[in-house]
N, C-alpha and C positions, 0 to 999 in steps of 0.2 A: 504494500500500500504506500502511495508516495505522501511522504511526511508534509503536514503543511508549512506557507512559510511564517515564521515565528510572526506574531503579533510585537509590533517594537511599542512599548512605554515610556512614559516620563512619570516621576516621583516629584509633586510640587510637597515642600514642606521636610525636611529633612530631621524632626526631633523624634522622640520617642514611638509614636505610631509605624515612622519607616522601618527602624530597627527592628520592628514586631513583624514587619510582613518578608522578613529577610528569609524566611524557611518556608513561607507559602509559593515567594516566587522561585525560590530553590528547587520546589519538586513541580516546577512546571515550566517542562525543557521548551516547551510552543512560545514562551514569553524573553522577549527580551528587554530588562531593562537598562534603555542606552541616557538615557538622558535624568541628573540632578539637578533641583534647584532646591535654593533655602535663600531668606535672606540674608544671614549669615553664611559666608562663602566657606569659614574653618571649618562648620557645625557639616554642611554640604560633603568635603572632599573628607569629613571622616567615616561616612562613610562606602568612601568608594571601596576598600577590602569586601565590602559587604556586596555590590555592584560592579564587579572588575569591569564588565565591559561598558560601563557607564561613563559619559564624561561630564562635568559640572556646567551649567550654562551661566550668565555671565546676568539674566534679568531674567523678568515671568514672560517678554514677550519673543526670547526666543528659544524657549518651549513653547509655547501658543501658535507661532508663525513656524513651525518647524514640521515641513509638509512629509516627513520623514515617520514622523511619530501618528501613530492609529490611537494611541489614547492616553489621557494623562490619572492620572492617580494621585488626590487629594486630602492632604496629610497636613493642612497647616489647621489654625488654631480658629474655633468654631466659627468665628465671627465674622470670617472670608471663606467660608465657604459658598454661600448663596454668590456673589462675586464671580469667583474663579470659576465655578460649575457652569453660568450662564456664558465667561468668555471663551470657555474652552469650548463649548456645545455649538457655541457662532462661529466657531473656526474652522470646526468639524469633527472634533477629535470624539470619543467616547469617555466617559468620564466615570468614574471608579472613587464618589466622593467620602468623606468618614461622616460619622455622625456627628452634630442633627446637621441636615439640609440646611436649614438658615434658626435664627432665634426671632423671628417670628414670625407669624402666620402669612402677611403681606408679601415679606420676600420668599418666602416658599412656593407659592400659588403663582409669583410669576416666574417661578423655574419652570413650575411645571407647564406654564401657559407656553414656554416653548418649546417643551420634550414635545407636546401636541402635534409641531408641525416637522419635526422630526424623525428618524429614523435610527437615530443615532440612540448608542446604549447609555443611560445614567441607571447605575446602582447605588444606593446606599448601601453603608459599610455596617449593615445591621451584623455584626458576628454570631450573637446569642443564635439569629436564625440562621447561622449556616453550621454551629454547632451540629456535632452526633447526635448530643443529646435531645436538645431540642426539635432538631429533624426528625428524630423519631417520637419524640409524643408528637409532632404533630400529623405523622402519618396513623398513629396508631385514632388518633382525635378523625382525623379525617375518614377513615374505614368504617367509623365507627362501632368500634372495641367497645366503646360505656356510654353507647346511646347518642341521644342530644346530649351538648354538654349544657350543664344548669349555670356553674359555679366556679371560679378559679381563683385560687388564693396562692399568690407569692410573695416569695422577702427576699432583698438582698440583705446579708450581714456580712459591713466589710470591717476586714481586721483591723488591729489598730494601728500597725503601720501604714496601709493604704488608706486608712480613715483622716488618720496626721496630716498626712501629703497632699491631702487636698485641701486642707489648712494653711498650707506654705505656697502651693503654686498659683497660679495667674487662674486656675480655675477657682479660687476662694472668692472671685470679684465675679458677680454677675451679670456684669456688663457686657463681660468680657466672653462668659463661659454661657450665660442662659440660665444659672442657676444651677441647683444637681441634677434636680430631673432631668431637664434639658441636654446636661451634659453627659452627664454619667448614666442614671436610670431609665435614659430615653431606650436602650436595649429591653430593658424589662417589662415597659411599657408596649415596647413593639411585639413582644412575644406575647403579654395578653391580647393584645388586638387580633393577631395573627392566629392563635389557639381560638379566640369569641368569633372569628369568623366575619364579623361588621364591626363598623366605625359605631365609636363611643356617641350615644345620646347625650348621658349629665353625669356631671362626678363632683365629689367632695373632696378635699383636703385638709389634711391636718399635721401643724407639725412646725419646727424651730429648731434653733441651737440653745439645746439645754446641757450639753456636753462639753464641747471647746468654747469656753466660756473662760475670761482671763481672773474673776475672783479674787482672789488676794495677790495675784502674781503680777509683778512691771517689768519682771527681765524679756527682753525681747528675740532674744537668739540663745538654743541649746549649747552653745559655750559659754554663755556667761553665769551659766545655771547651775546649781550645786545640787537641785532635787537630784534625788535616785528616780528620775519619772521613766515610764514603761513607754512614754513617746516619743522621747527623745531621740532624735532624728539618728538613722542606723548607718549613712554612707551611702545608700543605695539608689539608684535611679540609672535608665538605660542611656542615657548619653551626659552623667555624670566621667568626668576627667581628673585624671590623679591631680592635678592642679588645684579642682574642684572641691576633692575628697579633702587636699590638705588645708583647704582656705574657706571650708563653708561658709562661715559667717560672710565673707567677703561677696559671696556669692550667691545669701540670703537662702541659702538653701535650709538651714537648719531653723530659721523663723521657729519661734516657740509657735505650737499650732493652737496654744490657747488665746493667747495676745495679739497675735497677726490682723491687720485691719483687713474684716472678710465680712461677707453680709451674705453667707450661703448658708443653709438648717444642716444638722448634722441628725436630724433624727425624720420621717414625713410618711405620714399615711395617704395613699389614695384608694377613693374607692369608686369604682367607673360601671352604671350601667349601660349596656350595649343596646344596637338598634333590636338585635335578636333577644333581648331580655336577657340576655346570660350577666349575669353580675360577677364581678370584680374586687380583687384585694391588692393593695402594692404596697409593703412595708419596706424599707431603709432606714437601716441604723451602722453608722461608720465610728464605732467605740465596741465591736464584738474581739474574743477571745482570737478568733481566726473568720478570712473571708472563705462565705460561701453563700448559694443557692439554693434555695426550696421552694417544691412547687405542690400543688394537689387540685385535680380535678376533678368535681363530682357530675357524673351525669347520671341520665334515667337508666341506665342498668350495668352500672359501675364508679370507679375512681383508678386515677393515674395518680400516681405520687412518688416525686424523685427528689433526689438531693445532687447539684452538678457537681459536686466534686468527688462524688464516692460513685461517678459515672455508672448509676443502674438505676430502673424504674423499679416501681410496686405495680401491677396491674389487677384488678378485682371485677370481675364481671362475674353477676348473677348465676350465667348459664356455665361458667367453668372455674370459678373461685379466685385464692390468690395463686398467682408465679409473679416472681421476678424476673427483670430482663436486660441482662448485661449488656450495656452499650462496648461492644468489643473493636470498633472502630480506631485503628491506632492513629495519634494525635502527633504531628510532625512541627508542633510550636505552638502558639498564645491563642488566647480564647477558648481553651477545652479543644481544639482539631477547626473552630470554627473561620483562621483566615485563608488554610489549604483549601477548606470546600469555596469560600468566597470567591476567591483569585479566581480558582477554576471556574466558575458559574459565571464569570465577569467576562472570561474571555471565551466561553461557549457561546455564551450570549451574543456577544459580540457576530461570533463567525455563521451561525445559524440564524441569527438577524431574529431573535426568541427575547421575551419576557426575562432579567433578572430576578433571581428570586427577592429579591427585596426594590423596588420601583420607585419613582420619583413620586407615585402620590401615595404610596408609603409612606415617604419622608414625610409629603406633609399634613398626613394624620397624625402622625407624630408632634410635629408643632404644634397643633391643636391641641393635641392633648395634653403637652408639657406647660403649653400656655395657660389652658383654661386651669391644668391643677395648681398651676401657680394664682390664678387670681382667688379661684376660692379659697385656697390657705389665706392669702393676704386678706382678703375680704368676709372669708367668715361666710360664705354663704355656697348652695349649689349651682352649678354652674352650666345651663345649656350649650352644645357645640354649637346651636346654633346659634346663639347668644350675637349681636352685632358687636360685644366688646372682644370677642375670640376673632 
């Protein structure tokens, strides 16, 4: 069979996202990726080890005008996404954006007002849905293994390292990031819409930073700090530099995650019912022992209930009881196996001129929904999607 010819990429955004997809595009020999941008040129050329046959380009506009590259992949920081997505789409390229689409509903809706005229592939970088795990409840959801489903109840509980971290970085400011939801929970969000099968009618919110909370404390960076605190920043991060590691403060990396000026909740309930009546649970709390996932679905003649890290469902249906069921899917890097499926689904897509599994008006149901749970927390009240303040 004659092999096809490689699909050639560019990587706009060179920080911690790139480094994560460095094993997704590793096992997929059809991809080339030839071209880096960042706006930091060091941040860029570190990782060319990681991209040998990559070279750095010099601005965003030549990747964009570079009639060489079939698609860009979009990896910089949330708030240029809608942007980039919309100039890369006018250019021609295919577009392989991170989550969320845009931070809010307006710029999203006119991304998608021109995938419409279109042909060209936009996927969002929803991971959770290209996860094992989650591909298979929602095949097994779709077969329907337990009925209609009624009910879905999930929680992220992120550890305390990962809870910190989002206390010190550029995502503490919601101007910047959209918030948690927005930024971080908007995957778990997308996996109940996705499992409910319709877009959200009305949801509630509840929730704050009653956690990283500064209290009696004014030191403002973990050097200056004599606590024995279980937060205190550990060295770690993927495009952390030995420079970095020996200079944090210098480099605000170690920000105390209680004192850091942030206006994000550290703890938020959503509860969202759907156009199909199936109701909804979304808990996050970033102060747990260790990060992980759990989920449970009730329907009319059964329940699915997994945990993502201990990668195996519960299944219970009436007519055959309980089995377990090992998600045995070997995982080749970050997101539980979910940016190997991604890549690959990106670039089939692409060559079969097919549907992404996750879609531009995916995305922006997602901002819908990150939005709206943002104003009912703030406001205290339920919140219609169709609401004219969404």
């Amino acid at each position: 069979m004659e092999q096809a010819t490689p699909l050639r990429m560019a990587i706009i955004g060179c920080g911690n996202r790139c480094k994560m997809y460095v094993g997704a595009f590793k096992a997929a020999p059809d991809i080339d990726v030839t071209m880096l941008y960042d706006s930091d040129s060091a941040r860029a050329r570190s990782h060319l080890p990681d991209y040998p046959g990559a070279r750095i380009a010099s601005g965003i506009r030549e990747v964009l005008d570079n009639p060489d590259l079939d698609a860009v992949v979009i990896a910089t920081p949330d708030g240029t996404h809608c942007a980039l997505a919309l100039e890369a789409l006018k250019v021609g390229k295919h577009v392989l954006v991170d989550k969320p689409l845009a931070l809010n509903p307006a710029e999203a809706r006119e991304v998608l007002a021109y995938t419409g005229q279109t042909e060209l592939v936009l996927q969002l970088a929803f991971t959770l849905r290209a996860s094992p795990f989650y591909r298979r409840i929602h095949s097994l959801v779709r077969e329907g293994t337990i009925g209609q489903v009624m009910g879905i109840e999930a929680a992220e509980h992120m550890g305390r390292d990962h809870g910190a971290s989002y206390m010190r970085r550029w995502q503490r400011n919601s101007a910047l990031s959209g918030g948690l939801l927005t930024n971080k929970c908007c995957h778990d969000l997308d996996i109940l819409y996705w499992l409910a099968g319709a877009p959200a009618r009305r949801l509630a919110s509840f929730g704050g930073r009653d956690f990283f909370n500064a209290g009696s404390r004014t030191v403002t960076h973990c050097s200056g700090c004599g606590e024995d605190c279980r937060f205190r920043y550990n060295g770690t991060g993927l495009n952390v530099t030995e420079e970095m590691k020996a200079n944090p403060t210098k480099y605000d990396l170690d920000l105390c995650a209680f004192t850091s000026n942030k206006d994000i909740v550290d703890n938020q309930v959503v509860i969202i019912e759907y156009e199909n009546k199936v109701r909804a649970t979304f808990t996050v709390q970033m102060f747990s022992d260790r990060s992980d996932r759990t989920i449970h679905i009730s329907g009319t003649k059964g329940f699915i209930r997994g945990t993502f890290m201990a990668d195996s469902l519960t299944v219970y249906t009436d007519a055959e009881g309980m089995r377990e069921i090992r998600i045995s899917e070997t995982s080749l890097g970050s997101h539980g196996g979910g940016d190997e499926f991604l890549v690959r689904n990106f670039a089939d897509s692409i060559r079969q001129v097919a549907a992404p599994l996750s879609c531009c008006a995916d995305g922006v149901e997602n901002v819908l929904t990150c939005t709206a749970a943002e104003i009912a927390r703030n406001q205290k009240r339920t919140v219609a999607l169709a609401d004219a303040s969404v």
